[in-house]
OpenMM code with the backbone's topology and positions (N, CA, C; nanometers):
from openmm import Vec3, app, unit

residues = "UNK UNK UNK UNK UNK UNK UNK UNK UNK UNK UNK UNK UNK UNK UNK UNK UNK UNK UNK UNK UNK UNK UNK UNK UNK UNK UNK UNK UNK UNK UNK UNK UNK UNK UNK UNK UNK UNK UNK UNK UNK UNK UNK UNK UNK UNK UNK UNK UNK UNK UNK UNK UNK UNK UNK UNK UNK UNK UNK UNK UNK UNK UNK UNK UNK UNK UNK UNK UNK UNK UNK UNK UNK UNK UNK UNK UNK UNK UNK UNK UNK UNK UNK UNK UNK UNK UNK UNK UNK UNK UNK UNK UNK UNK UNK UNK UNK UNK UNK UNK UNK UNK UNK UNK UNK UNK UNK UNK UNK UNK UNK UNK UNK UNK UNK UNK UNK UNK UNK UNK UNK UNK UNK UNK UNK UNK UNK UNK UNK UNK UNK UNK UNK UNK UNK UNK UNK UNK UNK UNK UNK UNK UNK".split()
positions = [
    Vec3(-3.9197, -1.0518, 6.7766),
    Vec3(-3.8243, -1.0483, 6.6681),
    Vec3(-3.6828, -1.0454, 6.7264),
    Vec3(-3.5940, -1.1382, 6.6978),
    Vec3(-3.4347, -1.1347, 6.7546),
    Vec3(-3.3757, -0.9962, 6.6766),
    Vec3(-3.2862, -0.9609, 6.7495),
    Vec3(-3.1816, -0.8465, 6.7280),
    Vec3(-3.0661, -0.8875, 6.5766),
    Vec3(-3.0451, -0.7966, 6.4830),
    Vec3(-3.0260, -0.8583, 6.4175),
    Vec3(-2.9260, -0.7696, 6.4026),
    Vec3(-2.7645, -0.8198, 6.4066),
    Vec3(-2.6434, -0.7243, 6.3790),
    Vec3(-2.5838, -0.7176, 6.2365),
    Vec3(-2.5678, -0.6130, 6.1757),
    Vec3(-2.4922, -0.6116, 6.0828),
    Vec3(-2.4595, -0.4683, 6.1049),
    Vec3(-2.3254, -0.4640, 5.9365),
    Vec3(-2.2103, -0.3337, 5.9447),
    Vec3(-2.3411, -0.2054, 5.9081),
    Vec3(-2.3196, -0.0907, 5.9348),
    Vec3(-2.3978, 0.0207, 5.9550),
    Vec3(-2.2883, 0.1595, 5.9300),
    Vec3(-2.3702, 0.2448, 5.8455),
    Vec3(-2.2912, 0.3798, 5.8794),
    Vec3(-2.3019, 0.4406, 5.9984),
    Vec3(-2.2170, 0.5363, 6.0271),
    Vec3(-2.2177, 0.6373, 6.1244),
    Vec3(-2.3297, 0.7057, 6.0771),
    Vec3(-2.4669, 0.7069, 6.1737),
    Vec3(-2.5339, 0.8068, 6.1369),
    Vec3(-2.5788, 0.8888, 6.2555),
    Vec3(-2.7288, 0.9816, 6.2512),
    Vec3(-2.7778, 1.0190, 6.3646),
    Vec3(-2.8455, 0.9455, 6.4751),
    Vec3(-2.8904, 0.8398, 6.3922),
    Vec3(-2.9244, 0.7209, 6.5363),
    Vec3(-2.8157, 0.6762, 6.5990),
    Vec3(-2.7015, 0.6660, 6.5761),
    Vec3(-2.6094, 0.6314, 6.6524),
    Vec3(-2.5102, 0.7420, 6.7185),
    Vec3(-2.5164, 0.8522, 6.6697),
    Vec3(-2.4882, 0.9229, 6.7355),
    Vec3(-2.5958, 0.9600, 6.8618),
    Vec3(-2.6561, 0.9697, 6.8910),
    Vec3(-2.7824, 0.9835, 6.9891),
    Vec3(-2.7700, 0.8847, 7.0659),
    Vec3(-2.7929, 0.7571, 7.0280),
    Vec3(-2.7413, 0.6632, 7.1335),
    Vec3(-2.5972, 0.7078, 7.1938),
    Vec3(-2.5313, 0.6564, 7.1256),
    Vec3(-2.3405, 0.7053, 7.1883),
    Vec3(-2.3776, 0.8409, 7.3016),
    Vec3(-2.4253, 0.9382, 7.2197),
    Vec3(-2.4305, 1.0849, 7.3542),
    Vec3(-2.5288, 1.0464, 7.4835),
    Vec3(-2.6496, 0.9572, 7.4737),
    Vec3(-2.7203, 0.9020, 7.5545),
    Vec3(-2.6682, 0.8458, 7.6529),
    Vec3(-2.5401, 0.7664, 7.6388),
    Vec3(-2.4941, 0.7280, 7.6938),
    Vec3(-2.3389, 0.7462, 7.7783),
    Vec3(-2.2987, 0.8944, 7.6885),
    Vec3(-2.1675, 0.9788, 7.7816),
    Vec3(-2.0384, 0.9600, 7.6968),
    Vec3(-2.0785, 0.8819, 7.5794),
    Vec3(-1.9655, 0.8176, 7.4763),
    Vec3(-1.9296, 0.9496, 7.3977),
    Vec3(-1.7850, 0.9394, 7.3423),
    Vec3(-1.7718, 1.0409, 7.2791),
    Vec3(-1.8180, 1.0450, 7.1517),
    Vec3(-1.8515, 1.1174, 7.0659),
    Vec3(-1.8646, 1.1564, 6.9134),
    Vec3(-1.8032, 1.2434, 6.8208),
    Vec3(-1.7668, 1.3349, 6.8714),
    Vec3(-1.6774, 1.4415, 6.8421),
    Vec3(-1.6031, 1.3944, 6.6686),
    Vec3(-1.5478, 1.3148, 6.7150),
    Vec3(-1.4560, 1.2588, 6.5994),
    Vec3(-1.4895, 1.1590, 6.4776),
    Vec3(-1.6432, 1.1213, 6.4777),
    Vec3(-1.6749, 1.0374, 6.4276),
    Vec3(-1.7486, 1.1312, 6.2959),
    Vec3(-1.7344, 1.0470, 6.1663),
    Vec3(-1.8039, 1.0576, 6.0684),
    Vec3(-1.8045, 0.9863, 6.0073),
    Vec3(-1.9435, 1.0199, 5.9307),
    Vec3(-2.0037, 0.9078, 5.8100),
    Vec3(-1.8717, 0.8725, 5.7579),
    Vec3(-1.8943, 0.7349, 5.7368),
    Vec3(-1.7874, 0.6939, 5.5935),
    Vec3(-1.6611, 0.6971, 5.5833),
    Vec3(-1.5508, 0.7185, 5.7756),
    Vec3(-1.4398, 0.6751, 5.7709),
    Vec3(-1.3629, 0.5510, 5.7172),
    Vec3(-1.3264, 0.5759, 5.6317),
    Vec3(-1.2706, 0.4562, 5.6219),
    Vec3(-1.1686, 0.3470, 5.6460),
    Vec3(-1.1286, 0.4029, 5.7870),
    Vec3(-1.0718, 0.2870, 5.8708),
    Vec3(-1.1378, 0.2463, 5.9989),
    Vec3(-1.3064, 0.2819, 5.9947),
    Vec3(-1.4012, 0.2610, 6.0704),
    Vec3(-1.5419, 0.1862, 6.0294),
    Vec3(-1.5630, 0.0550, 6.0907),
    Vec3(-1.6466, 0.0057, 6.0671),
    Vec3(-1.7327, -0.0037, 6.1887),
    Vec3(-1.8538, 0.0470, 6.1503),
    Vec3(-1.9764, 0.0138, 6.2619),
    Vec3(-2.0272, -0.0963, 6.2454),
    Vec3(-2.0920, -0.1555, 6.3896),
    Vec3(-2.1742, -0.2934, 6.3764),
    Vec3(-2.3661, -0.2083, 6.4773),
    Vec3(-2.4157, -0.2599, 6.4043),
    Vec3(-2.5756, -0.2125, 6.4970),
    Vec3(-2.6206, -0.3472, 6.5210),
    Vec3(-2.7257, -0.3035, 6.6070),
    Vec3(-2.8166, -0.4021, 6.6348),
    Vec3(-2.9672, -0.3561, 6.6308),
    Vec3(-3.0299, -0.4203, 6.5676),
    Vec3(-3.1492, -0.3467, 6.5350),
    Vec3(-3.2376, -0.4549, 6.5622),
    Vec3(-3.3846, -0.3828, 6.5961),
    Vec3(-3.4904, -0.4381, 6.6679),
    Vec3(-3.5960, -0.3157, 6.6121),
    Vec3(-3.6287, -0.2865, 6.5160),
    Vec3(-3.7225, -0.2168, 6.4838),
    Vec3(-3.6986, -0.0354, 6.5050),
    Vec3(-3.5500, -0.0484, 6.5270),
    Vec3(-3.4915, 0.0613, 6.5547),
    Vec3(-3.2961, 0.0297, 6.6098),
    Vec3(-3.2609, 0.1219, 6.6440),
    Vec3(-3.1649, 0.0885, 6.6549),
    Vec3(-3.1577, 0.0413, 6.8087),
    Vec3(-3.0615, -0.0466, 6.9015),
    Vec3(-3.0579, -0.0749, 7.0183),
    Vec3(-2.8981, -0.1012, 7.0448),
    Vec3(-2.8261, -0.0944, 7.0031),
    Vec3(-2.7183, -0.1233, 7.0250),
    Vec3(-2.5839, -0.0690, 6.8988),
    Vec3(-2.4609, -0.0784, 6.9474),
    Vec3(-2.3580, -0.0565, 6.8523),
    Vec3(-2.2474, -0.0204, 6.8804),
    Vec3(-2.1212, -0.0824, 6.8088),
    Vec3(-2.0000, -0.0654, 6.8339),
    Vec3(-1.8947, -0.0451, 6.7093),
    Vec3(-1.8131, -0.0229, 6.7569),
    Vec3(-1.7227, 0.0107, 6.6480),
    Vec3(-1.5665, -0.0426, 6.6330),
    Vec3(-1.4990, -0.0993, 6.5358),
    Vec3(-1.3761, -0.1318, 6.5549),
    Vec3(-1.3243, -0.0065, 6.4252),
    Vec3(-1.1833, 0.0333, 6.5113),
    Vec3(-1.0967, 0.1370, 6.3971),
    Vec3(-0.9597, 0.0045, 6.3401),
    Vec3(-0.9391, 0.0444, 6.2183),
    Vec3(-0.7999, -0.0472, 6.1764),
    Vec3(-0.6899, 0.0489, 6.1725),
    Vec3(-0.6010, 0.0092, 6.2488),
    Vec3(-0.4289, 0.0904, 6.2601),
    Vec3(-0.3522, -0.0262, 6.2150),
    Vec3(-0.3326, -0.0664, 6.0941),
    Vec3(-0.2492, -0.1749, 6.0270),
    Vec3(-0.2941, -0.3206, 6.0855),
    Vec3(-0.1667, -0.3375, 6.1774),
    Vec3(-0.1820, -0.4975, 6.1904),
    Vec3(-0.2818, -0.5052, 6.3585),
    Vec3(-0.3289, -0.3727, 6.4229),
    Vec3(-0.4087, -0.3565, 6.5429),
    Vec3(-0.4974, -0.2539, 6.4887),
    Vec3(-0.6047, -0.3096, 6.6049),
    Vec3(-0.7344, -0.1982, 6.5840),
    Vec3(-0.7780, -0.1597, 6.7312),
    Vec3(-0.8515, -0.0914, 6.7334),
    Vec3(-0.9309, 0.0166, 6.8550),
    Vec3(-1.0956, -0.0327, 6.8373),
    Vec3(-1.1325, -0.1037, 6.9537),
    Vec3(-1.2190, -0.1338, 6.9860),
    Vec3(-1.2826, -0.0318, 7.0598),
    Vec3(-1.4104, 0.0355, 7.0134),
    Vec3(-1.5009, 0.1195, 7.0592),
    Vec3(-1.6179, 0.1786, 7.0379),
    Vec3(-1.6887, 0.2728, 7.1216),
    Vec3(-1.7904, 0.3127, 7.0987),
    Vec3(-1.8770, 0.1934, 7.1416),
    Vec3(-1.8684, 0.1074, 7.2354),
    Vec3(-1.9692, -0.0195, 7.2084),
    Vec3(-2.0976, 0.0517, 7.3594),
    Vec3(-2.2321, 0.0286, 7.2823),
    Vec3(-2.3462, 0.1377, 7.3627),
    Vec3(-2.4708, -0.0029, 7.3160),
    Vec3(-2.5232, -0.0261, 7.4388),
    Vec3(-2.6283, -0.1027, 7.4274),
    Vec3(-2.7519, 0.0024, 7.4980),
    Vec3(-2.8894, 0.0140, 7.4325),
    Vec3(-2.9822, 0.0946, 7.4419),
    Vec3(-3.0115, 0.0569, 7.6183),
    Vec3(-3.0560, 0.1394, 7.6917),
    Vec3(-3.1497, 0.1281, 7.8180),
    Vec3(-3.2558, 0.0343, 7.7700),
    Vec3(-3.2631, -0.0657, 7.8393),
    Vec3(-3.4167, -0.1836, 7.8253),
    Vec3(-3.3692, -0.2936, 7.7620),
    Vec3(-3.2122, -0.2961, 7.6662),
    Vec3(-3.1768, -0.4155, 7.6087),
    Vec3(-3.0813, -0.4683, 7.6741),
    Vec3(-3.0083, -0.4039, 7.7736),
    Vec3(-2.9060, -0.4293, 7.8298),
    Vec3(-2.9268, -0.5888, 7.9534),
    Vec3(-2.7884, -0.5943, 7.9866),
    Vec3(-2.8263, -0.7347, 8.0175),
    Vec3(-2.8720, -0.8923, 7.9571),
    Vec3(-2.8983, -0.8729, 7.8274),
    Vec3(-2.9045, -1.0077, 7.7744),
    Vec3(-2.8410, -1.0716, 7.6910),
    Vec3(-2.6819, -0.9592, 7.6703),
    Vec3(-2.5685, -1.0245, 7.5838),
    Vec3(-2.5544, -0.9919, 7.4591),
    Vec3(-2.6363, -0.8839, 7.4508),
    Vec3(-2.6040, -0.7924, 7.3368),
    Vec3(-2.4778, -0.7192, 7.3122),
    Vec3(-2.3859, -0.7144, 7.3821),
    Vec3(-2.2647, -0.6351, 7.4039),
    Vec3(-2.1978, -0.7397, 7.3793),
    Vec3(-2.1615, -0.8368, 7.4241),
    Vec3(-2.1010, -0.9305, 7.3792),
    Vec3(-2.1062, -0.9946, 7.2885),
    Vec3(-2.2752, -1.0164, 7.2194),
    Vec3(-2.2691, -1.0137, 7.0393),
    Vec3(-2.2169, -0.9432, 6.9979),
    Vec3(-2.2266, -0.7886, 6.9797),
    Vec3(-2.1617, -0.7022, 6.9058),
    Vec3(-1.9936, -0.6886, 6.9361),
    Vec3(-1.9322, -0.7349, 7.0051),
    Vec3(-1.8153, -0.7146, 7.0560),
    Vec3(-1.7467, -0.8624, 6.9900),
    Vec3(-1.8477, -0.9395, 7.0091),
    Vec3(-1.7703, -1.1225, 6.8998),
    Vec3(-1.7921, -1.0693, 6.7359),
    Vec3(-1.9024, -0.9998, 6.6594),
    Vec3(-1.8767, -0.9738, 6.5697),
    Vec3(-1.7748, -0.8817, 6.5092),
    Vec3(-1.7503, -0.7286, 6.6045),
    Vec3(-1.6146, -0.6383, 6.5751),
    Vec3(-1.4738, -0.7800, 6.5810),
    Vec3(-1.4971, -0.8411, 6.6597),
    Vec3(-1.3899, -0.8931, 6.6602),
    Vec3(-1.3199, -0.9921, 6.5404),
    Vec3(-1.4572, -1.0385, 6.5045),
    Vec3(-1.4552, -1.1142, 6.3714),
    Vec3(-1.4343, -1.0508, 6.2671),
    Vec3(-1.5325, -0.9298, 6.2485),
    Vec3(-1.4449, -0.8437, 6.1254),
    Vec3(-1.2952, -0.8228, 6.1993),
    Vec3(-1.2636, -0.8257, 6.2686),
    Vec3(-1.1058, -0.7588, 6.3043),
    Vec3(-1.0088, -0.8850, 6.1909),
    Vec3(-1.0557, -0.9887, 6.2813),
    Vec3(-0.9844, -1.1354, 6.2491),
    Vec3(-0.9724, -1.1501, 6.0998),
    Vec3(-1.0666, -1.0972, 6.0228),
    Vec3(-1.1007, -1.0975, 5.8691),
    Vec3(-0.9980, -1.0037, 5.8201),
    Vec3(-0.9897, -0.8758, 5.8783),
    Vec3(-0.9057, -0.7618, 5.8002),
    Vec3(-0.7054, -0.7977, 5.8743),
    Vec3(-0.7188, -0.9193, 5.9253),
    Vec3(-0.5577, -0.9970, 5.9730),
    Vec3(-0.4778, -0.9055, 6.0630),
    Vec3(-0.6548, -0.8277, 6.1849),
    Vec3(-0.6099, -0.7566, 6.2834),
    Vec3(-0.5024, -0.8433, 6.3928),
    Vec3(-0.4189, -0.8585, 6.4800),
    Vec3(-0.3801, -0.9347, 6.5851),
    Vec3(-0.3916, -0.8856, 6.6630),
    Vec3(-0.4376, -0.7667, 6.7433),
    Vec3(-0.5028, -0.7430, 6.8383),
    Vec3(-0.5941, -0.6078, 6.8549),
    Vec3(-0.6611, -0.6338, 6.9666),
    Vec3(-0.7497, -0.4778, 6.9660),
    Vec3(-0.7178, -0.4400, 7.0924),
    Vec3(-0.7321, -0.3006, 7.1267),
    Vec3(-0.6915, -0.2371, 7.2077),
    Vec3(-0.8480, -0.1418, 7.2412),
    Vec3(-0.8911, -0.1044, 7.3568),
    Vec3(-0.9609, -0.0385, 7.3948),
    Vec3(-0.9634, 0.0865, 7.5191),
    Vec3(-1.0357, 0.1361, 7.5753),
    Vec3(-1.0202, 0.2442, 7.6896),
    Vec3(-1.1159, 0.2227, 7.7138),
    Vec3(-1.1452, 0.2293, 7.8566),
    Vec3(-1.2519, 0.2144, 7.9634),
    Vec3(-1.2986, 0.2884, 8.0934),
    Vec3(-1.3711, 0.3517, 8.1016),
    Vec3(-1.3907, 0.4374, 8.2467),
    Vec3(-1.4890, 0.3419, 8.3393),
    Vec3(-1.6029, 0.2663, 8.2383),
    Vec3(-1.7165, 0.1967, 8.3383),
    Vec3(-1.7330, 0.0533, 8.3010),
    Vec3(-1.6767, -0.0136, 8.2277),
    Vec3(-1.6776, -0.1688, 8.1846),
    Vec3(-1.5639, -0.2397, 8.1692),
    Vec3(-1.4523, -0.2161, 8.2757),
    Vec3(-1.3421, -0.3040, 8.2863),
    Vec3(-1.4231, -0.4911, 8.2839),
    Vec3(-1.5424, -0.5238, 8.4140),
    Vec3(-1.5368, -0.5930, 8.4335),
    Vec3(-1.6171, -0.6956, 8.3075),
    Vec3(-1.6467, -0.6339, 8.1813),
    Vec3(-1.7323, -0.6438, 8.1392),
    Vec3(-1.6421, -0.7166, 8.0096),
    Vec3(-1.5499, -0.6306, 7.9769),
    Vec3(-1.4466, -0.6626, 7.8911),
    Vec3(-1.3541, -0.7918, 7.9048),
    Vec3(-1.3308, -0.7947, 8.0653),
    Vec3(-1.2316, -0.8895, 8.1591),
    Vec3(-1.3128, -1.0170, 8.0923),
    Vec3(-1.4741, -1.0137, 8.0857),
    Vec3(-1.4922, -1.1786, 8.0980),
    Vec3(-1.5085, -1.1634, 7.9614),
    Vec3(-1.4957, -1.0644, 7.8385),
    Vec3(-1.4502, -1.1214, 7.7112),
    Vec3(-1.3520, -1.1521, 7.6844),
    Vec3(-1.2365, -1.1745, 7.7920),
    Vec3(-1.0798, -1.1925, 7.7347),
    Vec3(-0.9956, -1.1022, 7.7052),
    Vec3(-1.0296, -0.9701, 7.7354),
    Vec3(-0.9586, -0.8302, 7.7234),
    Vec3(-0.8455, -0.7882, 7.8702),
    Vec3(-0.7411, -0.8033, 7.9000),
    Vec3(-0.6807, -0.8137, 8.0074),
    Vec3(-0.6316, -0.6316, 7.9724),
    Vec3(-0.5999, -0.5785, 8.1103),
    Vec3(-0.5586, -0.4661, 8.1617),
    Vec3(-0.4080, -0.4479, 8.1071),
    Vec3(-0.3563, -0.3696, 7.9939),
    Vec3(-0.2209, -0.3341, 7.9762),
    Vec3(-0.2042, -0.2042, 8.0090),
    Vec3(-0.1085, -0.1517, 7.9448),
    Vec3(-0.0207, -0.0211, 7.9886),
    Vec3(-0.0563, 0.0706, 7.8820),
    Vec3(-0.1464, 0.1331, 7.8926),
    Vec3(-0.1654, 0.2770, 7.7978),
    Vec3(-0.0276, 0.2929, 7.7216),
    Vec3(0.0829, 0.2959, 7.8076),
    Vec3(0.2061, 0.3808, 7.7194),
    Vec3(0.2882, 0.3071, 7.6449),
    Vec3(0.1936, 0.1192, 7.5982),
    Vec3(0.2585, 0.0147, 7.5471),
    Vec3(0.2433, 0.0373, 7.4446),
    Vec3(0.0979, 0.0473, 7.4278),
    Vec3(0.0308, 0.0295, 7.3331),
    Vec3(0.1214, 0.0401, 7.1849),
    Vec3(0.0560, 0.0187, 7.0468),
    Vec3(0.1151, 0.0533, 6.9506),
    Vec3(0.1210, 0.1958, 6.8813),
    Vec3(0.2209, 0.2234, 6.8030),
    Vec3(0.2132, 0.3829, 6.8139),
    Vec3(0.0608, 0.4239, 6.7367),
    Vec3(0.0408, 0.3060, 6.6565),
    Vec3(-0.0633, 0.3965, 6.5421),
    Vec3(-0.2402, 0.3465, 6.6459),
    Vec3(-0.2005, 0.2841, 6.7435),
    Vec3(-0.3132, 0.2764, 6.8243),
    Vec3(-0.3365, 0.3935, 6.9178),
    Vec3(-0.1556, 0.4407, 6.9733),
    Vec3(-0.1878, 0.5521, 7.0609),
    Vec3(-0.1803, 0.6764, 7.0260),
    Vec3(-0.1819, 0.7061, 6.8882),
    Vec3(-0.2137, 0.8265, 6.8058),
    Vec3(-0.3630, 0.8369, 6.7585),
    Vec3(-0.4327, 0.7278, 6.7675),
    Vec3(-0.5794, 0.7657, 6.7391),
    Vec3(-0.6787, 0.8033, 6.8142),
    Vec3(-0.7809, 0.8803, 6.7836),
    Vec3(-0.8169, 1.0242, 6.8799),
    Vec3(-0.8950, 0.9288, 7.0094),
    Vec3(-0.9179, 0.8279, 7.0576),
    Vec3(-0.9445, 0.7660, 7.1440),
    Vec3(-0.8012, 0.7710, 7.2505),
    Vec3(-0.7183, 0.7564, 7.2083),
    Vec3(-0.6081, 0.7408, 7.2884),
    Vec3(-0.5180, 0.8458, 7.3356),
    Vec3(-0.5195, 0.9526, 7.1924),
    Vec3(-0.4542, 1.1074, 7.2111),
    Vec3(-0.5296, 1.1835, 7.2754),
    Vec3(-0.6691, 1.2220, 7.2945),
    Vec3(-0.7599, 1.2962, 7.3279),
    Vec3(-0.9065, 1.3060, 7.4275),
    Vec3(-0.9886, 1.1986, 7.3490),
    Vec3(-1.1161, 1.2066, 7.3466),
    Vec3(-1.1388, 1.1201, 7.5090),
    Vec3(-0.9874, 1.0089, 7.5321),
    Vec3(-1.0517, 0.9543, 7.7081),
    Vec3(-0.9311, 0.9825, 7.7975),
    Vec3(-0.9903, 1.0123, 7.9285),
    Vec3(-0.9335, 1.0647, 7.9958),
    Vec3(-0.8199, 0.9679, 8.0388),
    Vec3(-0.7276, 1.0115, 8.1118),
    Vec3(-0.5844, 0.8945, 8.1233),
    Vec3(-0.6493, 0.8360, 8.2489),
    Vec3(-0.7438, 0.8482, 8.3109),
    Vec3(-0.7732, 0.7609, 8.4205),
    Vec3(-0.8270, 0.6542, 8.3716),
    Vec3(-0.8856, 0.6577, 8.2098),
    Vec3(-0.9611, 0.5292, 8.1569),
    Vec3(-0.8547, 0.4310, 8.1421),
    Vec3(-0.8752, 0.3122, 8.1712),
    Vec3(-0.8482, 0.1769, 8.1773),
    Vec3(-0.7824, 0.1388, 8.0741),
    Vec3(-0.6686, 0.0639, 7.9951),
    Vec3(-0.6523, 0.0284, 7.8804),
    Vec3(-0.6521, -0.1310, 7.9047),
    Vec3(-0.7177, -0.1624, 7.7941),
    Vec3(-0.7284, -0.2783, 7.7945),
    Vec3(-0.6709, -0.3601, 7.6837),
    Vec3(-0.6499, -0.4850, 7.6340),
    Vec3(-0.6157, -0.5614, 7.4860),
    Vec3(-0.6375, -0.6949, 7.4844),
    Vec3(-0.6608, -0.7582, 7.3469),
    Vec3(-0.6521, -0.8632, 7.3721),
    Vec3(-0.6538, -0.9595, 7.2181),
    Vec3(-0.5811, -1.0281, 7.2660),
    Vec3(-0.4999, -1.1058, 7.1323),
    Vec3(-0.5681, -1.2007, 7.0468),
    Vec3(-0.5795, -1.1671, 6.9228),
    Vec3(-0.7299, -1.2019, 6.8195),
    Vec3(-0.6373, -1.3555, 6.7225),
] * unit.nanometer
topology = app.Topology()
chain = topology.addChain("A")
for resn in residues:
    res = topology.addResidue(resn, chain)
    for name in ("N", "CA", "C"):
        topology.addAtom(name, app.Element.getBySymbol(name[0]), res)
């Protein structure tokens, strides 16, 4: 059966994945509404990411592919669909943070900027104020 992505609440399967994998949660709840989840499901959940909207930019994150699915471009589905909802809601760019997938992002077209560029309502959201450490990576890239 192919993996089949669509929008998803924040729930406990995805929280479990995300902590499975070292991602933060802290800040997440059901039914934000400047947060849209994308899953990928296979008879369960296997994957998922998230884009936040800050006006005319958004925050690309949370993106967690299960142990055993990884490697066959599931991250990069889910990362072309956030991006497409982005493109839909007349995002112009997304912005992300990174500790372990610079190179991963690089070959989606996400180039390395300056944390302290960023936009204000990107670097006020708890990804950017709090939740990653300033050694994480900032990345962006123009939708």
């Amino acid at each position: 059966m192919d993996v089949v992505i669509s929008l998803a609440q924040f729930d406990q399967q995805t929280e479990e994945l995300l902590k499975s994998s070292g991602l933060p949660t802290s800040d997440l709840i059901a039914g934000h509404a400047s947060r849209q989840f994308l899953a990928a499901r296979r008879g369960g959940l296997v994957g998922t990411v998230a884009v936040e909207f800050h006006g005319e930019h958004g925050v690309l994150r949370s993106l967690c592919v299960a142990e055993g699915h990884r490697g066959d471009g599931l991250g990069r589905r889910l990362v072309r669909e956030a991006e497409r909802l982005a493109v839909q809601r007349e995002v112009l760019a997304l912005y992300l943070l990174t500790t372990t997938a610079q190179d991963v992002f690089a070959a989606m077209g996400y180039v390395q900027c300056d944390r302290r560029q960023v936009p204000p309502l990107v670097g006020a959201s708890s990804q950017f104020e709090r939740l990653c450490p300033s050694s994480a990576v900032c990345m962006s890239k123009r939708l």
